[in-house]
Structures are given as structure tokens and as C-alpha cells.
N, C-alpha and C positions, 0 to 999 in steps of 0.2 A: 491470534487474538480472538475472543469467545467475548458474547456478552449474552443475557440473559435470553435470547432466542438459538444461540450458537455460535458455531462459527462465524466470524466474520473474512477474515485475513488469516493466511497461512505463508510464511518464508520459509523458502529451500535455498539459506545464505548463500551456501557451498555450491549448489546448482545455478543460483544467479532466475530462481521463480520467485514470481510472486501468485499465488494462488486466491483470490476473491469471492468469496462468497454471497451474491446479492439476493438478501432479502424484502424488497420492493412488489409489492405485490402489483403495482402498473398504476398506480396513480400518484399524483402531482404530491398531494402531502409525506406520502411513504416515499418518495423520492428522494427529498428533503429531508426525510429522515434519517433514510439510507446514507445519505451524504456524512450527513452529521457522524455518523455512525463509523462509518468508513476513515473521514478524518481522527477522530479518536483513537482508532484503533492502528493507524497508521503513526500517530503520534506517541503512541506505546508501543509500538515496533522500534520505532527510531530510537525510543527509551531504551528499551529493552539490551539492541545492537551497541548503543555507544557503552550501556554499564558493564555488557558482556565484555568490553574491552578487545575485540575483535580486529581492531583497525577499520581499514574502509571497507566497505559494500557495496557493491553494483548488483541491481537486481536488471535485467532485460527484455524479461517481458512479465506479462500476466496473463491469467486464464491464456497460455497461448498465443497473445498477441504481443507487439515489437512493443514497447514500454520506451514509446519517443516522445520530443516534446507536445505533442499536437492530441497525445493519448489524453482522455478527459481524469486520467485516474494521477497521471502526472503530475495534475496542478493541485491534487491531496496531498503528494508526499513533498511534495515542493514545499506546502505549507508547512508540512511535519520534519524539515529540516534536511530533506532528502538534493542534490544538487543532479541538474541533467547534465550529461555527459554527453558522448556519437554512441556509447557501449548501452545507455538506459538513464537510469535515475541511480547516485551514487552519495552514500553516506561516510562524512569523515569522521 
């Protein structure tokens, strides 16, 4: 997912990444932004995967890290229609 500074989100379905690109430069409003941003583009992913007609998707981790319920990036894709699983966060 790309918006007008770049990348934002990259999915490697078949591998089970999710890949983040945070452009937050360290303060309280760019956070916030970043968030915003992040939801979006996570909600266009979710778009993207259901039109593709794919079936379901389990992503596991991100940037590297376990992608469980307690991850802060979870409760984005949660929002974006994504469901947590024991495997990650998983789209039907």
C-alpha cells in the first residue's frame, strides 16, 4: 500500500509477512497521523485480499515481530476486518 510519501504496508500473503513502513518522525501529532495512515492502508489491504478472491489469509508477523493479540498493530487490522487467531491475525 503506497500513499503520497511511499510506502506504507507491504504483504507477502504466501509467506504469512507483513512488512510496515513507519513514517512518524517522533512526535505526538505525526503519530496520529501515522496511525491514521496505517489504518487505511490496512483497510485497503483487507480490500484488496477479499477482491483478489484468495480465500483466507493469515499474516504472523510484522517487521519481524510475532503478530499476536497484545501487538499494537493488531488492533489496526482488527479494525480493517482482519480476525486474531494462535497463527496471527487472519482474513476470511
Amino acid at each position: 500500500m503506497l500513499n503520497a510519501q511511499g510506502a506504507l504496508l507491504y504483504a507477502a500473503a504466501k509467506a504469512k509477512h507483513l512488512t510496515a513502513f513507519d513514517q512518524s518522525v517522533g512526535h505526538e501529532a505525526a503519530v496520529n497521523d501515522s496511525d491514521e495512515q496505517m489504518r487505511k492502508a490496512a483497510t485497503e489491504l483487507a480490500y484488496a485480499l477479499k477482491r483478489n478472491g484468495t480465500g483466507s489469509v493469515t499474516f504472523s508477523d510484522i517487521n519481524g515481530e510475532p503478530l499476536n493479540a497484545r501487538h499494537p498493530f493488531a488492533r489496526i487490522l482488527h479494525q480493517s476486518g482482519f480476525t486474531p487467531v494462535p497463527q496471527g491475525m487472519r482474513l476470511y
